[in-house]
N, C-alpha and C positions, 0 to 999 in steps of 0.2 A: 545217157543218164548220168551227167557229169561227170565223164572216166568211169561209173560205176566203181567208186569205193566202197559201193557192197558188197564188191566181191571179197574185200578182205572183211569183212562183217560177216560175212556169211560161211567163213573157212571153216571155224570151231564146226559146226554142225553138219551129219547127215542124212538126215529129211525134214526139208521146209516147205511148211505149207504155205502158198499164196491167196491170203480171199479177200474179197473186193466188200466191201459197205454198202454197195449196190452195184445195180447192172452201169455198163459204161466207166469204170474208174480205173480201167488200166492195168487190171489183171492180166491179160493172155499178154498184153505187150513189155508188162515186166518181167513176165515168164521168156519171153522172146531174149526180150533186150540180156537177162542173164544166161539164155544158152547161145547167143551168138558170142558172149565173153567168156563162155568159159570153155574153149576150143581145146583146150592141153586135157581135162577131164572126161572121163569117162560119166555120162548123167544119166539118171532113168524119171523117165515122167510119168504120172496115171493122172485121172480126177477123178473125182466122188459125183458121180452119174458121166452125162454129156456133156462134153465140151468141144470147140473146134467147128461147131457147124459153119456155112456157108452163110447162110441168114437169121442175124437174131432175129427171134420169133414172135418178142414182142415189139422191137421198132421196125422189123423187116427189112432193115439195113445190114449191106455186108458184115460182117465180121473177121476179124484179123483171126487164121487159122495157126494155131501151134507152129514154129516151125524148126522142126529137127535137123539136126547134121548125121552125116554119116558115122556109125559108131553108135549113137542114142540107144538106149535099152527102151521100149515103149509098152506098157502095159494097157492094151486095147482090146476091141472085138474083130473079129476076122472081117464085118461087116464096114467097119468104118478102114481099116486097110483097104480093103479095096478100093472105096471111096474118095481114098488120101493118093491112092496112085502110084505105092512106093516099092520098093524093092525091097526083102528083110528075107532074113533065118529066124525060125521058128525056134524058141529057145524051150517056149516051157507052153501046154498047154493047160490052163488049171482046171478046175473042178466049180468055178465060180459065176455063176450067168446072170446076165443082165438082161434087161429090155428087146435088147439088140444081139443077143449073143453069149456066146461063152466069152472071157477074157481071156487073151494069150498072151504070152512075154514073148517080144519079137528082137532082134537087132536091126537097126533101121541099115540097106546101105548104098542108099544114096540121099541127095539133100533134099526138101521138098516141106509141104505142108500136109497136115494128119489131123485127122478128128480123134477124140482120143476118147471113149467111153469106159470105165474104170468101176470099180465094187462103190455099192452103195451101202453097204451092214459094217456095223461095226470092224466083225470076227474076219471079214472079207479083206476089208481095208488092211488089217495087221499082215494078216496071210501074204496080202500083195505085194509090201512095203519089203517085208521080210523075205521075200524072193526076188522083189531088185535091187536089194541090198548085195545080193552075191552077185551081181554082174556091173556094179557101178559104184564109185565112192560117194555120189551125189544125189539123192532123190527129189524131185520134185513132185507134190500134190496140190492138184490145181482144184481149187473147188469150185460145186456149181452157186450158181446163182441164190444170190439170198440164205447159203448155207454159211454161214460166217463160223458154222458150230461145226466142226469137223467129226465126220463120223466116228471116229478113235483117236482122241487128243494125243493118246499116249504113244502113239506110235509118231508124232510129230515133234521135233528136237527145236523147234524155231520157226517164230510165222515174218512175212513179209504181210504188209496191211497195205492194202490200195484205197484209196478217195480220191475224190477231184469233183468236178460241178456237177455232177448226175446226182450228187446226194443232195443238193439242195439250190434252189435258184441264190440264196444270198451265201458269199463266200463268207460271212462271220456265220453264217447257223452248220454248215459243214465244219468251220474248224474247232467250234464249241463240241459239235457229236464227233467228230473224229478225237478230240482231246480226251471225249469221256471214255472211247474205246479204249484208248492209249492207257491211260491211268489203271484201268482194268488189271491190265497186263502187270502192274506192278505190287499186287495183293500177295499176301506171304501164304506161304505154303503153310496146313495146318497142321500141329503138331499131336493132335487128339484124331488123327484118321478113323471112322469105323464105316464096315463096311454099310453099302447103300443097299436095304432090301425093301426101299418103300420109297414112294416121288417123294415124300414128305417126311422128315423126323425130328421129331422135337425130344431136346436133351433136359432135363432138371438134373437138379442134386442127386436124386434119387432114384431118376427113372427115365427108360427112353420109351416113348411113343410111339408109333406109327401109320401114317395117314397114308388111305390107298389115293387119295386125292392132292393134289397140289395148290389148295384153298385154303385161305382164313375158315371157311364152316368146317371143313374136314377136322383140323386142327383145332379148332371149337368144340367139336362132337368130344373130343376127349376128355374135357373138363380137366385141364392141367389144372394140378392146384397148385406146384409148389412153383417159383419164379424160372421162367424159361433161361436157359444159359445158352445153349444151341440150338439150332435150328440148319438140318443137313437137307438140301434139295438135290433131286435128280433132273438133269436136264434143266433147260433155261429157266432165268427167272422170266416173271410176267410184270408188266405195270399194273396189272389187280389185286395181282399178290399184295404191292407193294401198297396201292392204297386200300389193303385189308390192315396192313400194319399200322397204319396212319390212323382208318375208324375206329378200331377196336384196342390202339395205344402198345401196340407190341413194340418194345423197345428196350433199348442196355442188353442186348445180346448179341451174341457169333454166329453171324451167316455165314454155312459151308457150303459152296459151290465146288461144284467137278474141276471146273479149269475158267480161265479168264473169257473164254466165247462164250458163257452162259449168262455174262450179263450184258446184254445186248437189247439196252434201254436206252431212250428219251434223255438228255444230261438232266434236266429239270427233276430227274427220279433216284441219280444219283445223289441231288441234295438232298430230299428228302431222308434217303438210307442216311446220309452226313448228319442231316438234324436229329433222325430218330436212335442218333449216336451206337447203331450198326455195325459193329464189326467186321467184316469182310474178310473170309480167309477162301481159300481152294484146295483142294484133296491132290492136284496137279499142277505147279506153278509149269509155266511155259515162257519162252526168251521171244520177244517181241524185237525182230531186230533190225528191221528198218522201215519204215513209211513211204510211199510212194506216190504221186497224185500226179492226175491227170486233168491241167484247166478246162479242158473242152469237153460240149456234152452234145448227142445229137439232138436234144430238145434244145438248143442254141443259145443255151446258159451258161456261156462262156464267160472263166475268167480273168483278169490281167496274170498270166502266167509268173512274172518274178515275185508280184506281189502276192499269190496265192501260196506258192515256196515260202517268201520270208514270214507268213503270218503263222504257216506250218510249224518252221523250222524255232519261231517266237513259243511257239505252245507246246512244245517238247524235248523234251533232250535227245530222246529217239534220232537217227540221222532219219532227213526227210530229201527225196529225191524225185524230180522229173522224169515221169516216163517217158518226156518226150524228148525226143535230141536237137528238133527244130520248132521253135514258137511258130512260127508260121505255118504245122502241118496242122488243117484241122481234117480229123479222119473218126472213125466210130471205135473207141476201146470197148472191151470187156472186162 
């Protein structure tokens, strides 16, 4: 991963979350690529549901499984150890169950590959994080599939962002949606925080509202009269939302999101917010600290690898890096 000058990118911080823009973009291999370089540290890994299977589920091709060193603190189910084939001391058993099990914190000790099935609740994930914080200086949280929106942002100090050709057969429509991610990331922390007791809150001069619903009707039914100033959501926004804001001319005001993975929209919708002169702020700003892509996709939308880099490295200041060490491997990422 070009000497992995991420790893000095990544020093400041103690728990980074890695999530991919889709299935196939290099997630578990960027996860790989920085625990085979980070040999001198002590790391602990979890993710938010399943991860590490044998066959992804929906292309039914191998998948590259987690792979630990000796020493690794790993936050799993007693089920998928077994399955992983490894050796460990049982450090902690918690209180937290999954699908497949309760979760237990293990020391891995010998080298091998592991499935790794991790809390999926908010109050879970903090729990987890906060217990292998005492056995490691490094966390890693691997998310699942299509969860780009981590279950407790705040327990996350810094994300790693994967893309590569599985997000889109044209490499200019990937670098436009991975730019609009990016940009995300750089929203100012709001200085008017209140708490969130409703999907939907609308702020005036005078008066704050609240919508049990996350819709323009909901926020209608209350007949705001006096000029809206804010507008606080829970959880992502929608593209309905956003063309409620468009039919109905909701504009000149402060949209407050949780954290920068709740706008995970269409770029075409981020202009919109631009035109309908939107403010943008977050309750959680988060350090977006490196990019990573993968040219190869198993739907065979493969593409010129240096050139998919420089067009990356062209649309952001972010450092942008190849998850791959050889152009010539083509293999199935996560």
């Amino acid at each position: 991963m070009n000497a992995l000058n991420v790893i000095n990118n990544i020093k400041p911080y103690a728990v980074i979350g890695i999530i991919g823009l889709a299935k196939n973009t290099g997630k578990t291999t960027t996860l790989n690529a920085l625990i085979t370089r980070l040999q001198k540290e002590t790391i602990a890994i979890t993710s938010i549901g399943l991860d590490g299977e044998q066959i992804d589920q929906m292309t039914y091709l191998p998948k590259p499984k987690i792979q630990v060193k000796k020493g690794s603190i790993v936050a799993t189910t007693t089920k998928c150890l077994k399955q992983s084939q490894l050796d460990y001391d049982t450090l902690e058993t918690t209180s937290i169950k999954t699908a497949i099990g309760r979760v237990i914190i293990v020391k891995i000790k010998s080298e091998g590959n592991i499935v790794v099935a991790g809390p999926t609740t908010n109050s879970d994930l903090k729990k987890v994080i906060e217990k292998l914080k005492k056995y490691a200086n490094k966390v890693f949280v691997d998310g699942a599939f299509n969860r780009i929106t981590f279950a407790n942002i705040e327990c996350i100090d810094g994300i790693i962002l994967a893309t590569g050709a599985s997000v889109h057969a044209q490499m200019e429509k990937t670098v436009a949606y991975t730019k609009s991610i990016i940009d995300s990331f750089s929203f100012e922390q709001t200085i008017h925080p209140i708490p969130l007791q409703a999907p939907l809150m609308a702020q005036t001069k005078s008066d704050i509202y609240f919508c049990k619903r996350k819709t323009i009707a909901s926020l209608n039914e209350k007949a705001v009269k006096d000029t809206l100033q804010t507008l606080y959501l829970k959880g992502a926004i929608t593209s309905s939302l956003i063309d409620g804001f468009i039919k109905h001319n909701y504009q000149h005001f402060t949209l407050v999101l949780e954290d920068a993975t709740k706008l995970l929209i269409p770029p075409k919708y981020h202009t919109y917010l631009s035109n309908l002169a939107i403010n943008i702020e977050v309750l959680k700003a988060i350090k977006l600290i490196a990019v990573t892509i993968n040219p190869f996709s198993p739907k065979g939308n493969h593409y010129q690898a240096s050139a998919f880099l420089k067009a990356m490295q062209n649309a952001t200041r972010v450092p942008v890096y190849n998850v791959l060490e050889s152009e010539a491997k083509y293999e199935t990422y996560t």
